[in-house]
C-alpha positions as CSV (number, residue, x, y, z in Angstrom):
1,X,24.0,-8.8,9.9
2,X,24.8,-7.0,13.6
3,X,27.2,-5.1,12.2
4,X,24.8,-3.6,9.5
5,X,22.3,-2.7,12.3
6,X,24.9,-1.4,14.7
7,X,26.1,0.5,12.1
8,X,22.7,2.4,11.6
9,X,21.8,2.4,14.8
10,X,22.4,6.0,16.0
11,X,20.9,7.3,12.4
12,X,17.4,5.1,12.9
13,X,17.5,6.3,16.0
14,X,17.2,10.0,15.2
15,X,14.8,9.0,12.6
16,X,12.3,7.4,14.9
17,X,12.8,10.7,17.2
18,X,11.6,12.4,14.3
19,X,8.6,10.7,13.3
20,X,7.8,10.6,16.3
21,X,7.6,14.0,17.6
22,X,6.2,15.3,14.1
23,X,3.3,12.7,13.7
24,X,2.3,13.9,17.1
25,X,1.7,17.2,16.0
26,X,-1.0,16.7,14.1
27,X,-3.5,19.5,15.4
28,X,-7.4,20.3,14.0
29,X,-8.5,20.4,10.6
30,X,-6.8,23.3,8.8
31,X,-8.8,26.1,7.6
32,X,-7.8,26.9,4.0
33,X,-10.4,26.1,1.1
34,X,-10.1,22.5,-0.2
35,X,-10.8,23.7,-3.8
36,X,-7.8,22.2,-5.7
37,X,-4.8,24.2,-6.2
38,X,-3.3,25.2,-9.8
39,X,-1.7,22.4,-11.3
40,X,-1.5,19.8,-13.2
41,X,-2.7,16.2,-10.9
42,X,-2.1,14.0,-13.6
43,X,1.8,15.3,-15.1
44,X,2.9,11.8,-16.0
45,X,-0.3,10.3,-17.7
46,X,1.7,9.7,-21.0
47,X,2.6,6.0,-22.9
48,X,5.1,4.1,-21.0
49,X,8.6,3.9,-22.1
50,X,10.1,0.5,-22.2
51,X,13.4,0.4,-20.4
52,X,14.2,-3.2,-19.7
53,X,12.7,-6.7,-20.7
54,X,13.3,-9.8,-18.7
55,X,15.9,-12.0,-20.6
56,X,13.6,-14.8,-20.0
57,X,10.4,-13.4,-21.2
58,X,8.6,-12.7,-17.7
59,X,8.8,-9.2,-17.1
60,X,9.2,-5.6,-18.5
61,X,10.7,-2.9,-16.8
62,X,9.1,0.8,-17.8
63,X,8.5,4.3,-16.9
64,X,5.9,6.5,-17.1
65,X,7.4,9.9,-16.6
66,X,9.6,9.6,-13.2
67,X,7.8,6.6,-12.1
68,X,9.0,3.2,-12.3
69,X,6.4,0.2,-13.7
70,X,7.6,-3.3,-12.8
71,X,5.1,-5.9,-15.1
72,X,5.8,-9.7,-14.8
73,X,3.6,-12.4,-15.4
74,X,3.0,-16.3,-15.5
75,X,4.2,-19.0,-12.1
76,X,5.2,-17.9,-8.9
77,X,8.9,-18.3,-9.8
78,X,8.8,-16.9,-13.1
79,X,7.4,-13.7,-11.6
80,X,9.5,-13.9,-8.8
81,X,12.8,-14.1,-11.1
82,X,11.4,-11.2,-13.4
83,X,11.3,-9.1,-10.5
84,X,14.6,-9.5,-8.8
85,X,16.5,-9.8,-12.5
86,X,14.7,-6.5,-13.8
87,X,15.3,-4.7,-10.2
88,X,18.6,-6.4,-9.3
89,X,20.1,-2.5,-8.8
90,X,17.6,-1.6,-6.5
91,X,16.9,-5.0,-4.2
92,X,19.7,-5.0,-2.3
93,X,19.6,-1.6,-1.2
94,X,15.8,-2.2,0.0
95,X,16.7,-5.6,1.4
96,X,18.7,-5.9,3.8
97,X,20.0,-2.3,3.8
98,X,17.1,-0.4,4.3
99,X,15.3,-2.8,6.3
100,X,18.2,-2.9,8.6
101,X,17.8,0.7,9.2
102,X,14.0,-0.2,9.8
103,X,15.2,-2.7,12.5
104,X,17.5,-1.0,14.3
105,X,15.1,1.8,14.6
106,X,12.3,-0.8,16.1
107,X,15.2,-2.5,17.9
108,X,15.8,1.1,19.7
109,X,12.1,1.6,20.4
110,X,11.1,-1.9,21.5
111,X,14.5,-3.2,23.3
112,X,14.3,-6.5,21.0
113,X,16.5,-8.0,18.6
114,X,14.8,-7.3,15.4
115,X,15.5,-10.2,13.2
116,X,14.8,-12.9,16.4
117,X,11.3,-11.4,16.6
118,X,11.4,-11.9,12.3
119,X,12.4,-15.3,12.5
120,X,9.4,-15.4,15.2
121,X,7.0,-14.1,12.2
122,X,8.3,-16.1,10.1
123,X,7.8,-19.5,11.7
124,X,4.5,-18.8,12.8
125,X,3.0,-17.3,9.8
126,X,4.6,-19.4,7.2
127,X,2.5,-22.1,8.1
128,X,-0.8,-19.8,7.2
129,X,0.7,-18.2,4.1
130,X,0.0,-19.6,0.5
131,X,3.4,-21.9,-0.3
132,X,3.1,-19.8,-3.7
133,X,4.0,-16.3,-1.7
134,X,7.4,-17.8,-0.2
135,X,8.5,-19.6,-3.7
136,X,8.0,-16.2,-5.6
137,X,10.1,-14.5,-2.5
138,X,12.7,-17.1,-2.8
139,X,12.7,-16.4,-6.8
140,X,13.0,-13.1,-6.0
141,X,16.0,-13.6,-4.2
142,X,17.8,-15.6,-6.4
143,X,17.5,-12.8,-9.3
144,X,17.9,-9.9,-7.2
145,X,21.4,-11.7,-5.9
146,X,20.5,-11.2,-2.2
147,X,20.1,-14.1,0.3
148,X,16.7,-15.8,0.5
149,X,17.0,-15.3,4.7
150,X,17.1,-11.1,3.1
151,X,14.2,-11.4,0.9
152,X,12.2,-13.2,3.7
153,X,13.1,-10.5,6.3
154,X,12.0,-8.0,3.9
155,X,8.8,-9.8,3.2
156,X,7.5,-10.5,6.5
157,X,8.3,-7.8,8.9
158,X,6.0,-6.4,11.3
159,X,3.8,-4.4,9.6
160,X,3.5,-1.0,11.9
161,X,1.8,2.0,9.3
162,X,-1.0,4.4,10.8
163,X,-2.8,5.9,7.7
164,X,-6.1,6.5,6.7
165,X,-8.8,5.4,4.4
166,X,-11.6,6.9,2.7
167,X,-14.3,5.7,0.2
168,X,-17.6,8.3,-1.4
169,X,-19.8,7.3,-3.8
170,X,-23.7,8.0,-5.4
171,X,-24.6,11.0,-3.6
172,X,-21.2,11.9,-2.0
173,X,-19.1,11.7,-5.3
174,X,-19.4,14.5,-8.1
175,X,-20.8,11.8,-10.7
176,X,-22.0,8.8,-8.6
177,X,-18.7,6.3,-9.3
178,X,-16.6,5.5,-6.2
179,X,-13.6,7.4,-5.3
180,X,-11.8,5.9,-2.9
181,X,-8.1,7.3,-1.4
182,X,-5.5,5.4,0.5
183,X,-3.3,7.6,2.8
184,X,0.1,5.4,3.6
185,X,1.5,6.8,6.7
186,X,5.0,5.1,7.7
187,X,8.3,6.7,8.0
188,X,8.7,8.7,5.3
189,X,12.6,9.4,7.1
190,X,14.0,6.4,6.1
191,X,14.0,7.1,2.7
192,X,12.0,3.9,1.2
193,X,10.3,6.4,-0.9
194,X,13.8,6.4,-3.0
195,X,12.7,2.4,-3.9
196,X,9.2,3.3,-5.2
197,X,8.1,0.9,-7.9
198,X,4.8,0.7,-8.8
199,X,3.9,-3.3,-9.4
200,X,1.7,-4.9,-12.2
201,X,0.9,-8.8,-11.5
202,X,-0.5,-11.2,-13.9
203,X,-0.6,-14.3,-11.9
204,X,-1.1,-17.7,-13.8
205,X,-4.5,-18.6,-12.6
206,X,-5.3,-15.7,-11.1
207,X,-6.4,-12.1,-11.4
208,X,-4.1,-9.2,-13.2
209,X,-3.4,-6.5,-10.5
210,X,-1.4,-3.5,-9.6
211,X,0.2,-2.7,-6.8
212,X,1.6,0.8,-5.5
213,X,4.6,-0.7,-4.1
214,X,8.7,-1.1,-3.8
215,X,11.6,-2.9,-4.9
216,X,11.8,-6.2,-3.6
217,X,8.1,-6.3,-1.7
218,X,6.3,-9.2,-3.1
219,X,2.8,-8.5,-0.6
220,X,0.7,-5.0,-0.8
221,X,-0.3,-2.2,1.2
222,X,-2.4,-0.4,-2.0
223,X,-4.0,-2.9,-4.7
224,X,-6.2,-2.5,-7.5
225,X,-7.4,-5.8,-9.9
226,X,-8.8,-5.8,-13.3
227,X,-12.2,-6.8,-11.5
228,X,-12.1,-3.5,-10.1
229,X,-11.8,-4.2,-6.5
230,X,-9.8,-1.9,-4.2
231,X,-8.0,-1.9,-1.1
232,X,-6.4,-0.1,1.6
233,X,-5.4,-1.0,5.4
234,X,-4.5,0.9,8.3
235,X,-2.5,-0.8,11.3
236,X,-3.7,-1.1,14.7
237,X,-2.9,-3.1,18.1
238,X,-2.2,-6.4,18.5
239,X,1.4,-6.7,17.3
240,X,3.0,-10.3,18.7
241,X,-0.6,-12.3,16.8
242,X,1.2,-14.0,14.7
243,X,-0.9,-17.1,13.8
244,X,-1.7,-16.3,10.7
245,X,-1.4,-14.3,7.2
246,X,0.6,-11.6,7.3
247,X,-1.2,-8.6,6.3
248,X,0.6,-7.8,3.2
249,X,-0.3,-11.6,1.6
250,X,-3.5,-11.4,2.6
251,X,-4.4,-8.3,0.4
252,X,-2.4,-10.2,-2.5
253,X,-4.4,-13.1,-1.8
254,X,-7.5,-11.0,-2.1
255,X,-6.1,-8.9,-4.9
256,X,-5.4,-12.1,-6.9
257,X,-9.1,-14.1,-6.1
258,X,-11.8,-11.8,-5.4
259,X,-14.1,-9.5,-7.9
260,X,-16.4,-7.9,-5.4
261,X,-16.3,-6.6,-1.9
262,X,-18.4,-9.8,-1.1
263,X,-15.7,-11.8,-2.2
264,X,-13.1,-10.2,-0.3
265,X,-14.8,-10.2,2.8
266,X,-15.3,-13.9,2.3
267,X,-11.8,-14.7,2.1
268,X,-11.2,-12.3,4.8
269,X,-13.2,-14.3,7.2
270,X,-11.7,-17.4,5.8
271,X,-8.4,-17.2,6.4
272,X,-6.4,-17.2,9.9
273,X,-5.7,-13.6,10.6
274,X,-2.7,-11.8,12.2
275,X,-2.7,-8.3,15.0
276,X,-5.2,-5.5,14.3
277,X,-6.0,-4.3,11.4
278,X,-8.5,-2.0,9.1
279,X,-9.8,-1.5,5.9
280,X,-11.4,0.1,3.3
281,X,-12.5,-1.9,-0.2
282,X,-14.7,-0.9,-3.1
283,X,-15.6,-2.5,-6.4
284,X,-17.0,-1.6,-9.5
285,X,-20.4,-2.2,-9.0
286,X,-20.1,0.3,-6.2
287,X,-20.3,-1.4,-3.3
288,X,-17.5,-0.1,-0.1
289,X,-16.9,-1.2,3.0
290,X,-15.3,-0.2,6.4
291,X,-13.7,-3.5,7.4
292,X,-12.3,-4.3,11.2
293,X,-10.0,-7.3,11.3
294,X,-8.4,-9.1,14.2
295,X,-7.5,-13.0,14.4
296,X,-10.7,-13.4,16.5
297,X,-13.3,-11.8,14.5
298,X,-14.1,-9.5,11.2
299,X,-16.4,-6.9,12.1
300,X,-18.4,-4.9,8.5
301,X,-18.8,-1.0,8.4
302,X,-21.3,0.0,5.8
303,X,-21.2,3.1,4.2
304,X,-22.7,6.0,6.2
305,X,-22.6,3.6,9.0
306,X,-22.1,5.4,12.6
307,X,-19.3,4.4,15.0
308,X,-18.5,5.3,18.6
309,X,-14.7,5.6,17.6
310,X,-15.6,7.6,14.5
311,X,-16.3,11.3,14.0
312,X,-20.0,11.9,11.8
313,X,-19.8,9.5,8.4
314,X,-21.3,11.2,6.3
315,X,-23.9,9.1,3.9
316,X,-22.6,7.4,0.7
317,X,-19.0,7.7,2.4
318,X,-17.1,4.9,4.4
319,X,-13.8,6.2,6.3
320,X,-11.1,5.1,8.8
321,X,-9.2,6.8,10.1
322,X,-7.5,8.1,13.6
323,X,-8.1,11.1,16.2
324,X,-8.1,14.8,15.0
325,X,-7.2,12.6,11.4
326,X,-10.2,11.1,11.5
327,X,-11.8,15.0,12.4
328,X,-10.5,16.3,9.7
329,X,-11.3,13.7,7.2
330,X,-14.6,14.0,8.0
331,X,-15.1,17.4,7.7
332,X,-13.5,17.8,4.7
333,X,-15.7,15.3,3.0
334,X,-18.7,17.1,4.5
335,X,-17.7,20.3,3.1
336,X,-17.2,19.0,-0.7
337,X,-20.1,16.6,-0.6
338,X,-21.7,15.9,-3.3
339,X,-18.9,17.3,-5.4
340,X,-15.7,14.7,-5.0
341,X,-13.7,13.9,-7.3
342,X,-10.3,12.5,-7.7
343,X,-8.9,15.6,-7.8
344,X,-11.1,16.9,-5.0
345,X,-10.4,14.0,-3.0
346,X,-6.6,14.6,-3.7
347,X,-7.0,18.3,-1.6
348,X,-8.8,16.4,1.1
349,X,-6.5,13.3,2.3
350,X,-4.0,16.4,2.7
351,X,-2.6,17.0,6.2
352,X,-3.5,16.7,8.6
353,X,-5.4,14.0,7.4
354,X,-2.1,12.5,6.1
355,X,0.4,12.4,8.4
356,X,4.3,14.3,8.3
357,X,5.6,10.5,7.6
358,X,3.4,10.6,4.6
359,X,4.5,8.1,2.3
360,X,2.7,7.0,-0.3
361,X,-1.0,8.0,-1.3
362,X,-3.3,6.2,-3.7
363,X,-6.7,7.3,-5.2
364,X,-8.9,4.1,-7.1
365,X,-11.8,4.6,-9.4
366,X,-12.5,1.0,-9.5
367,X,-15.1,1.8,-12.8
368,X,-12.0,2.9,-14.9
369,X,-9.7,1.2,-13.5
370,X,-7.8,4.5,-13.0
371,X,-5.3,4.9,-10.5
372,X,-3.8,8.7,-9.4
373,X,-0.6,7.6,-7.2
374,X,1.9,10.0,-5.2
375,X,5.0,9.4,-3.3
376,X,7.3,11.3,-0.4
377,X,10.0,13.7,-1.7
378,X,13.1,13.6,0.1
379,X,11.9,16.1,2.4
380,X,8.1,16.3,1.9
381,X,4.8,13.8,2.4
382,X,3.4,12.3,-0.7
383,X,0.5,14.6,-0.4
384,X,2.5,17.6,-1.2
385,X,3.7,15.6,-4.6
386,X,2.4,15.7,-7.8
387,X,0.0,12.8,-8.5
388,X,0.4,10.2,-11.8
389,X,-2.3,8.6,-13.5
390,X,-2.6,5.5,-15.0
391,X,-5.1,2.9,-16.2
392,X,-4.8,-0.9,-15.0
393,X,-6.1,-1.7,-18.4
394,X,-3.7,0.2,-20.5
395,X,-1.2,-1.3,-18.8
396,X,-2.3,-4.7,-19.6
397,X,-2.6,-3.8,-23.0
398,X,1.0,-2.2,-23.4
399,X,2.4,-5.9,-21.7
400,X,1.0,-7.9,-24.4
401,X,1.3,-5.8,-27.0
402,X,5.3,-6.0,-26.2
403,X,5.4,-9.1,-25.2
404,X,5.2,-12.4,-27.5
């Protein structure tokens, strides 16, 4: 595994350089008019065309236009398996390849060996994370053909993204329903967006969800149930608190349990917690929150709720976000309030809300169920892609209409 790293060493290298100096450039809110520009948001919003089924009955693999749609149901192992059998070509090249790139990057930055400090993670939050999240990983691994030590690195690395998050509803929004965005800032250089995949669960006992995702991750970073609750996160401090969840299972975990923002909250407080993190959540009934997480405390933003480290929130709106972000984010839903939509909301989580490493963005409408999802291009942010839309429950209802 050394010689993998060492071999991309000098290439992370220059990528970290990169995102570096261009994330730092952020500057002020631009100027131009946030009305939406002349295209189609919504290219791919078509039936989804079956490409693979699992050989043992767990899984389809489809596309709708360009964009892969991973389904598996039923036990923790037979999703596991679906998912590693029906993205077997792709797996491998996420995990270890690309994540070796990631570590040798964070190995430059940091001086440490990356996969000691994963081993690290992994004994101290395995003891916190629900058994059923390590046998699906390890089911994973055996159909994707990769080692499970691989598909455990993958899984549990430190989770370092610095995005933003922002919720409107009644009074903000164009027609009262939540519209909620997730901006997913994190090295866009290293090419992950090449492994995009977006993930529908249906968990035996629990909740049917979706997950805008990638090859071989088994947590989430962007979920959506059938409950219609919705959630985002944005890193902050505290990386070496490790006594507890890791980030990514701790969304699933709320993905697959909760119906409300109540509910997730709960389980939030609940369970031991690791570093610093944010987020934004919104149901159908259309309650949102602002939520502050750290493995001492969990700390509630309402919407329209004031905060020292926040620019003006505007009422009806939650957001998180960071520095002249966070200035532009709000301003740009004070300019359009009243009138958001998703399409709207797709002109305002541009950059320089949305960062150069850009990599995935995600806008909910937790009545519907819709979902409007973008990716990085080689060479540009996801917010200068096309959007696809798709419906959580259409999706169901294409599953079990193909499968017995």
């Amino acid at each position: 595994m050394k010689q993998i790293i060492n071999r991309f060493l000098c290439v992370a290298w220059l990528c970290c350089l990169s995102l570096s100096a261009e994330d730092l450039q952020q500057g002020g809110a631009d100027k131009k008019s946030l009305k939406p520009e002349p295209r189609n948001p919504n290219p791919s919003a078509q039936e989804c065309k079956l490409i693979a089924k699992d050989p043992e009955g767990h899984g389809l693999l489809c596309k709708i236009g360009e964009k892969r749609v991973l389904m598996v149901s039923g036990t923790p192992e037979q999703m596991g398996g679906a998912h590693g059998r029906l993205l077997a070509d792709l797996v491998p090249s996420v995990m270890p390849r690309t994540m070796a790139l990631v570590g040798a990057g964070l190995a430059v930055q940091k001086g440490e060996w990356f996969f000691d400090r994963i081993d690290e993670i992994y004994r101290r939050t395995s003891p916190h994370t629900p058994e059923r999240f390590i046998r699906e990983c390890k089911a994973m691994a055996t159909g994707a053909k990769i080692s499970e030590r691989d598909a455990i690195c993958g899984n549990f690395f430190p989770e370092l993204f610095h995005c933003s998050g922002v919720a409107v509803r009644n009074t903000a929004s164009a027609d009262g329903r939540v519209v909620h965005a997730r901006v997913l800032d994190y090295m866009r250089d290293i090419n992950l967006q090449k492994y995009t995949v977006l993930q529908v669960y249906i968990p035996e006992g629990g909740i049917p969800w979706v997950s805008v995702g990638y090859a071989g991750f088994l947590g989430t970073v962007t979920a959506m149930n059938v409950r219609g609750l919705a959630i985002g996160e944005m890193g902050g401090r505290g990386e070496g608190n490790w006594d507890g969840i890791p980030m990514t299972f701790l969304m699933r975990e709320i993905a697959e349990k909760a119906e409300t923002v109540g509910q997730a909250v709960d389980i939030m407080r609940r369970i031991p917690r690791t570093c610093e993190y944010y987020y934004v959540i919104s149901d159908a009934k259309r309650d949102m929150v602002g939520v502050y997480a750290t493995p001492e405390k969990v700390e509630v933003l309402q919407p329209g709720q004031q905060n020292p480290l926040l620019p003006t929130v505007p009422q009806d709106t939650v957001l998180i976000s960071g520095g002249s972000r966070a200035k532009a984010l709000s301003e740009r839903v004070q300019a359009q309030f009243g009138k958001i939509t998703p399409e709207i909301m797709m002109e305002i989580i541009k950059r320089p809300v949305a960062m150069r490493s850009n990599l995935h963005n995600a806008i909910f409408m937790p009545e519907t169920l819709d979902l409007w999802f973008a990716d990085a291009g080689k060479k540009t942010p996801a917010c200068d892609e096309p959007y696809t839309k798709v419906n959580l429950k259409a999706l169901l209802d294409f599953y079990g209409s193909v499968m017995p």
